[in-house]
MDAnalysis code that builds the backbone (N, CA, C; Angstrom):
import MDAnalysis as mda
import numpy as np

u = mda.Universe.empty(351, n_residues=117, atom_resindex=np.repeat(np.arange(117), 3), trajectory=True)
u.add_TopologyAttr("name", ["N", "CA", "C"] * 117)
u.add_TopologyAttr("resid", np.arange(1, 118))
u.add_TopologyAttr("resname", ["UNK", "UNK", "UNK", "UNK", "UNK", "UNK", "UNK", "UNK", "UNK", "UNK", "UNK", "UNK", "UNK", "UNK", "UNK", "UNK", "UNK", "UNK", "UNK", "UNK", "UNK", "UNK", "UNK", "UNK", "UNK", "UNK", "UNK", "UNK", "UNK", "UNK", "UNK", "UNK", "UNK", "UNK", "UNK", "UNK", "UNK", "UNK", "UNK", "UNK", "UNK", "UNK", "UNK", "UNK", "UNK", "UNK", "UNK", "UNK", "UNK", "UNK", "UNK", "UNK", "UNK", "UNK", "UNK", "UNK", "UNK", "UNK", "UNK", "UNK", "UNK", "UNK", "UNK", "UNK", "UNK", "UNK", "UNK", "UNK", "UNK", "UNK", "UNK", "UNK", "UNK", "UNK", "UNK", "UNK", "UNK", "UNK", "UNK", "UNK", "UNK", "UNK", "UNK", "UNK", "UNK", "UNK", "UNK", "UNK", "UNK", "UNK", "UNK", "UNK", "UNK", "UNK", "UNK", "UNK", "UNK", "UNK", "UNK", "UNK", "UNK", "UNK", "UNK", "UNK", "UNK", "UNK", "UNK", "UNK", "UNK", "UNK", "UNK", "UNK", "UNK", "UNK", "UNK", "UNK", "UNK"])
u.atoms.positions = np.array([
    [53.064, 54.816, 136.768],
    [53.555, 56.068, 136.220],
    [53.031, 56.205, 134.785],
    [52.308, 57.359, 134.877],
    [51.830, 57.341, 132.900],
    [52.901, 58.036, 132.252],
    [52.211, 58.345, 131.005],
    [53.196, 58.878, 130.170],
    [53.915, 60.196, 130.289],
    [52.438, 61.222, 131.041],
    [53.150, 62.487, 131.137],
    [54.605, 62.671, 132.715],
    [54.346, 61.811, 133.258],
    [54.812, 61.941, 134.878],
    [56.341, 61.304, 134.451],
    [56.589, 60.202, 133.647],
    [57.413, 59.441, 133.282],
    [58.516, 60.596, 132.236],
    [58.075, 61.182, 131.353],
    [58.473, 62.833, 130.791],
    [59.333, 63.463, 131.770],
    [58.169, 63.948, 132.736],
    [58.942, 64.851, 133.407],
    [59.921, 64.391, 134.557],
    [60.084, 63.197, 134.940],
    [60.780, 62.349, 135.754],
    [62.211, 62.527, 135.151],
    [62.349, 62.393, 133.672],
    [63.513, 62.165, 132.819],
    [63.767, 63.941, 132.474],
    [62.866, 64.979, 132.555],
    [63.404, 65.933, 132.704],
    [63.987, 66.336, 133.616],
    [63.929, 65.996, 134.952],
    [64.274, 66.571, 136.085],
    [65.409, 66.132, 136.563],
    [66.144, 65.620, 135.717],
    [67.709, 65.375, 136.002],
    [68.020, 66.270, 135.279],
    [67.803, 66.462, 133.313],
    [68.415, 67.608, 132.794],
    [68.744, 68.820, 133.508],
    [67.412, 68.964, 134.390],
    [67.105, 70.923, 134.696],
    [68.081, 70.987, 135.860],
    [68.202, 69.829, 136.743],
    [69.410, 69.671, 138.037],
    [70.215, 70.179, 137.547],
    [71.042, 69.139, 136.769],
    [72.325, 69.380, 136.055],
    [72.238, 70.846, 135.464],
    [71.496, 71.357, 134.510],
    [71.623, 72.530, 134.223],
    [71.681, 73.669, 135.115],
    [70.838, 73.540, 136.084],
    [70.572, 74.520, 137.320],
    [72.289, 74.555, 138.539],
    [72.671, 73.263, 138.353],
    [73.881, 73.736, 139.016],
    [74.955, 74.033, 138.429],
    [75.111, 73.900, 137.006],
    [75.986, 75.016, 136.230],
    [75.526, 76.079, 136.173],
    [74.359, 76.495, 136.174],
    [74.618, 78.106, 135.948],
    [74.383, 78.788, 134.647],
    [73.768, 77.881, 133.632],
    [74.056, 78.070, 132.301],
    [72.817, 78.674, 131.541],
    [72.734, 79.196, 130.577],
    [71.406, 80.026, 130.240],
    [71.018, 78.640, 128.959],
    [69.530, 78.423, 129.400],
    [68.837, 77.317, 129.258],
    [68.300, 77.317, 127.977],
    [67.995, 76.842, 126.952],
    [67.336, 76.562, 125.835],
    [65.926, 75.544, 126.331],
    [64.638, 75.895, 126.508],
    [63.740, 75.136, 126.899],
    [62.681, 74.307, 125.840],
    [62.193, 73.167, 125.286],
    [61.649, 73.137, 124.153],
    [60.318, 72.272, 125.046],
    [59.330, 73.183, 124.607],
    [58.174, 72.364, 124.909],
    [57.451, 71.739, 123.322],
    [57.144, 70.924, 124.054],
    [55.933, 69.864, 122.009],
    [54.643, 69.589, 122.985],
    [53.782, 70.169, 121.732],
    [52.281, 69.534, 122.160],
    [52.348, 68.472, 120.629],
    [50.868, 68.561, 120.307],
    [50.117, 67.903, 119.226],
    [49.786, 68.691, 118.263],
    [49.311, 70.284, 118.483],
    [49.880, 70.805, 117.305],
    [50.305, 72.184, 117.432],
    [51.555, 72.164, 118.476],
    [52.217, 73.766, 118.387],
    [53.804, 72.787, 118.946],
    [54.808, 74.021, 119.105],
    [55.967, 74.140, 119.610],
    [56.225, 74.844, 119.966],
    [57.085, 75.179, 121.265],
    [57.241, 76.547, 121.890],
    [58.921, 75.929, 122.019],
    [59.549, 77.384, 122.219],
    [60.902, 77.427, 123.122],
    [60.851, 78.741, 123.525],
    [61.580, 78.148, 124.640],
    [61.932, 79.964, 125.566],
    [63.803, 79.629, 125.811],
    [64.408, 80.680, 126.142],
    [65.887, 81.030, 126.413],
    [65.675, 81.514, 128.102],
    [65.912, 80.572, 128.861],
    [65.697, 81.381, 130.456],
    [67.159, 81.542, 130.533],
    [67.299, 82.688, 131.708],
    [68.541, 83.209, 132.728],
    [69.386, 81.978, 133.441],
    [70.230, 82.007, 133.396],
    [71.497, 81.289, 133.936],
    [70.634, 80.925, 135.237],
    [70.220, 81.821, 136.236],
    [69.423, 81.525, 137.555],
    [68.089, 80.925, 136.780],
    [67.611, 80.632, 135.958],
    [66.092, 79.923, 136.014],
    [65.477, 81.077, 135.770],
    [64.710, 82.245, 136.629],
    [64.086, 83.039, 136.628],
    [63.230, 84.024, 135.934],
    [64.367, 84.581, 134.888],
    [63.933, 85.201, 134.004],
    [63.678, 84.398, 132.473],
    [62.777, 84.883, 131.456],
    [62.656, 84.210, 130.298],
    [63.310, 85.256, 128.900],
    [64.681, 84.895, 128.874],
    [65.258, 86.330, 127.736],
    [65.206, 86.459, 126.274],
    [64.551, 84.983, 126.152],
    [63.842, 85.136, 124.514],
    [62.791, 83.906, 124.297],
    [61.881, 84.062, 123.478],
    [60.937, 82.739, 123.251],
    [60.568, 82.704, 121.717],
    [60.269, 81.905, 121.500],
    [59.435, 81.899, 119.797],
    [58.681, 80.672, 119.896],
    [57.235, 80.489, 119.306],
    [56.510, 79.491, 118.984],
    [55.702, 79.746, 117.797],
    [54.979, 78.236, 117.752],
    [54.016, 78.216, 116.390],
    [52.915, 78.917, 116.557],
    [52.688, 79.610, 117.640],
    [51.166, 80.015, 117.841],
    [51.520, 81.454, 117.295],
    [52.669, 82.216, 117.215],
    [52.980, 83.223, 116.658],
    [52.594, 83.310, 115.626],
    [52.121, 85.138, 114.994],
    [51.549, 85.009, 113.546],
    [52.215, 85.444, 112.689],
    [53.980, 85.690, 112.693],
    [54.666, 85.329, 111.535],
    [55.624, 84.119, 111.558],
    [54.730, 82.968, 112.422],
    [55.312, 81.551, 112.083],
    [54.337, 80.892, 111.698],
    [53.117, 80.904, 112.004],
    [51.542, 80.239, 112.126],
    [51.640, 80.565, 110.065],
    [51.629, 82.003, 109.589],
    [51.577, 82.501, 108.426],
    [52.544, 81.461, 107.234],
    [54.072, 81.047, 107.739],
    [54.739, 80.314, 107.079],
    [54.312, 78.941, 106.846],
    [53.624, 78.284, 107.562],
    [53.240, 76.772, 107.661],
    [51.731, 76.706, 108.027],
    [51.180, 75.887, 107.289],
    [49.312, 75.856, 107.899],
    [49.490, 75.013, 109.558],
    [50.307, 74.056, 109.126],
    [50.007, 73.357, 110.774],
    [51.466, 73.845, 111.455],
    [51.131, 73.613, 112.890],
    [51.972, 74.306, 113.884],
    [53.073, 73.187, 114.074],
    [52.008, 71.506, 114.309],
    [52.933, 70.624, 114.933],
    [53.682, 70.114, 114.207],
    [54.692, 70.461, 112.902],
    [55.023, 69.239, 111.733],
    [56.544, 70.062, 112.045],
    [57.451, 69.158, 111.698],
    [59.146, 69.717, 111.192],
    [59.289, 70.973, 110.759],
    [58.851, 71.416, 109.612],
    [58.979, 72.609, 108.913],
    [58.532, 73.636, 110.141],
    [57.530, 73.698, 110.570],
    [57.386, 74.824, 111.579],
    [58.088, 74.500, 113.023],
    [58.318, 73.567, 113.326],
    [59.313, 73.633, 114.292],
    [60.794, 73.799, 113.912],
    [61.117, 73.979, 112.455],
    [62.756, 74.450, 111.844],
    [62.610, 75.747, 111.873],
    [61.339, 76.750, 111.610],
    [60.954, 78.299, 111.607],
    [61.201, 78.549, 113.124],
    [60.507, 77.670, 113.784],
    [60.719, 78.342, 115.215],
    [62.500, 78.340, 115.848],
    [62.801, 77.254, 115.507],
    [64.633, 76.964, 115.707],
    [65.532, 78.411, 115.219],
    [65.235, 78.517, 113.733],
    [65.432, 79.818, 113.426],
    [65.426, 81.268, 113.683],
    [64.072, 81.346, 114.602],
    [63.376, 82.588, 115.065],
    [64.288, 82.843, 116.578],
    [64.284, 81.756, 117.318],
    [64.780, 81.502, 118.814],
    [66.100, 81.820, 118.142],
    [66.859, 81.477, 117.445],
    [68.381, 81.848, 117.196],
    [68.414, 83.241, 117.153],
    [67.336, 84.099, 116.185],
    [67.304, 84.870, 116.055],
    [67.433, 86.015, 116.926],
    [66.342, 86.398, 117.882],
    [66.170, 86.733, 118.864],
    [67.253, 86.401, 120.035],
    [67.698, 85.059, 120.256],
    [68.600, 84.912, 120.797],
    [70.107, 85.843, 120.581],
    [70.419, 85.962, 119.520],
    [71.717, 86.721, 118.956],
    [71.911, 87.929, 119.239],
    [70.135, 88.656, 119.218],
    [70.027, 89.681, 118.915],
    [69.932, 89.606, 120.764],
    [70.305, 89.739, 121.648],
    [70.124, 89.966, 122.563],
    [71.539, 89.653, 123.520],
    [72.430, 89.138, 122.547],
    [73.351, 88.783, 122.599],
    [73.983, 87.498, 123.415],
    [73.285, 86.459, 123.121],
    [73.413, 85.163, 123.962],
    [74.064, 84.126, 122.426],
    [74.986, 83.732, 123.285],
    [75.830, 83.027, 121.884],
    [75.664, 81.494, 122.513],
    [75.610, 81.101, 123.458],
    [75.811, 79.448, 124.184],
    [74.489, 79.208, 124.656],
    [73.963, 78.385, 124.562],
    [73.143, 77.862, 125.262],
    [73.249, 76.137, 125.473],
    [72.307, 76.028, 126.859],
    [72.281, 74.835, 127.289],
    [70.778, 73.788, 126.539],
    [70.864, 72.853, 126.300],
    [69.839, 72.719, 125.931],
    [69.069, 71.886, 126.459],
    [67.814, 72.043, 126.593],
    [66.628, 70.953, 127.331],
    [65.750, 70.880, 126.579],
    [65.807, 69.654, 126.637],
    [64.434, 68.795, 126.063],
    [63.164, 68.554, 126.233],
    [63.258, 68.856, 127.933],
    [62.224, 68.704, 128.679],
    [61.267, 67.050, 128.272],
    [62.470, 66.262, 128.579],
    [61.950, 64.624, 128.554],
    [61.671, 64.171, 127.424],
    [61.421, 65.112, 126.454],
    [61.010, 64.261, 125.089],
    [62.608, 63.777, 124.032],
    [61.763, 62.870, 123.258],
    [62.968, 62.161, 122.729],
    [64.134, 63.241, 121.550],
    [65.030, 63.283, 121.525],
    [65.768, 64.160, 120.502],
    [65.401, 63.275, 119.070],
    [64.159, 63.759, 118.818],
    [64.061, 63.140, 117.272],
    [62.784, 63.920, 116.897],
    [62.866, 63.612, 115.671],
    [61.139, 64.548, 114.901],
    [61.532, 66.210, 115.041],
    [60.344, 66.948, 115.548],
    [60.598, 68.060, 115.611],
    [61.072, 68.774, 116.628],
    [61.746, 68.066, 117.918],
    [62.517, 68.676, 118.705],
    [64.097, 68.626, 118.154],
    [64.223, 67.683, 117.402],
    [65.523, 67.693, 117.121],
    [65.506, 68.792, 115.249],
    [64.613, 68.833, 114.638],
    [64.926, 70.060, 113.698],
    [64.653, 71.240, 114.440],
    [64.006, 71.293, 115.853],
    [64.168, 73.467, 116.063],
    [65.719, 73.064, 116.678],
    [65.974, 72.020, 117.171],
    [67.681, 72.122, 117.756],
    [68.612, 72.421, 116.311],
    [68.135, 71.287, 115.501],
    [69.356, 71.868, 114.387],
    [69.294, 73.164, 113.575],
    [67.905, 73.396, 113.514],
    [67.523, 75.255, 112.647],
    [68.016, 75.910, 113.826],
    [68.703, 75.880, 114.809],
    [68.787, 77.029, 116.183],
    [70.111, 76.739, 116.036],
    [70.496, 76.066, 115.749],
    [72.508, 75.529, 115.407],
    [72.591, 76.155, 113.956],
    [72.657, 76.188, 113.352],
    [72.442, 76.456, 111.843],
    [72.059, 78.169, 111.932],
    [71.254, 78.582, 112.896],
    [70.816, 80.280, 113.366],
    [72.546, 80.897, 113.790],
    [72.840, 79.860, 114.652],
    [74.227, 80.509, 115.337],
    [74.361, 80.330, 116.878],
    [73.608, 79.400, 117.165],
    [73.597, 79.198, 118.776],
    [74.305, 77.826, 119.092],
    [75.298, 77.875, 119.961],
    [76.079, 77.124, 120.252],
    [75.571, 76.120, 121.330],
    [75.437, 74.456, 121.349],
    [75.012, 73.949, 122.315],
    [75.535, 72.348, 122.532],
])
């Protein structure tokens, strides 16, 4: 098992568990040098808000995409959008990676935005 298969092995209990509550999802993907999150539908299906570094009023705040500081802009932005659409709870996924570095500052800039998780 390599590294990427071993990831998603440890995601695929989160998304279970999430998928049989019912709960509207907080998704965080990490490369090497961007960050994405999306807000999907309680069913999976739909995607009801997203923000990443490849965006060009987050790309504009920070020169590099992959470091803390631009993954705390994106935490911020996803709250943002999130609120404004009126989603106050979310569930959160990690999608296998470890809660530390910059998955764990867009979680705390997205707590700190106003999103409950």
């Amino acid at each position: 098992m390599d590294k990427k298969q071993a990831r998603l092995r440890r995601a695929r209990k989160t998304r279970a568990k999430i998928a049989e509550l019912k709960v509207v999802r907080l998704a965080v993907h990490r490369s090497n040098s961007h960050i994405y999150a999306q807000i999907f539908s309680g069913c999976g299906t739909r995607v009801l808000a997203a923000a990443s570094t490849v965006e060009a009023d987050v790309s504009k705040s920070s020169a590099n995409g992959g470091n803390v500081e631009a993954a705390k802009a994106v935490g911020k932005l996803i709250a943002e959008r999130a609120k404004a659409k009126g989603i106050e709870e979310v569930s959160f996924d990690r999608s296998g990676f470890k809660y530390h570095g910059r998955v764990k500052a867009l979680a705390e800039a997205a707590r700190e935005g106003g999103l409950k998780f």
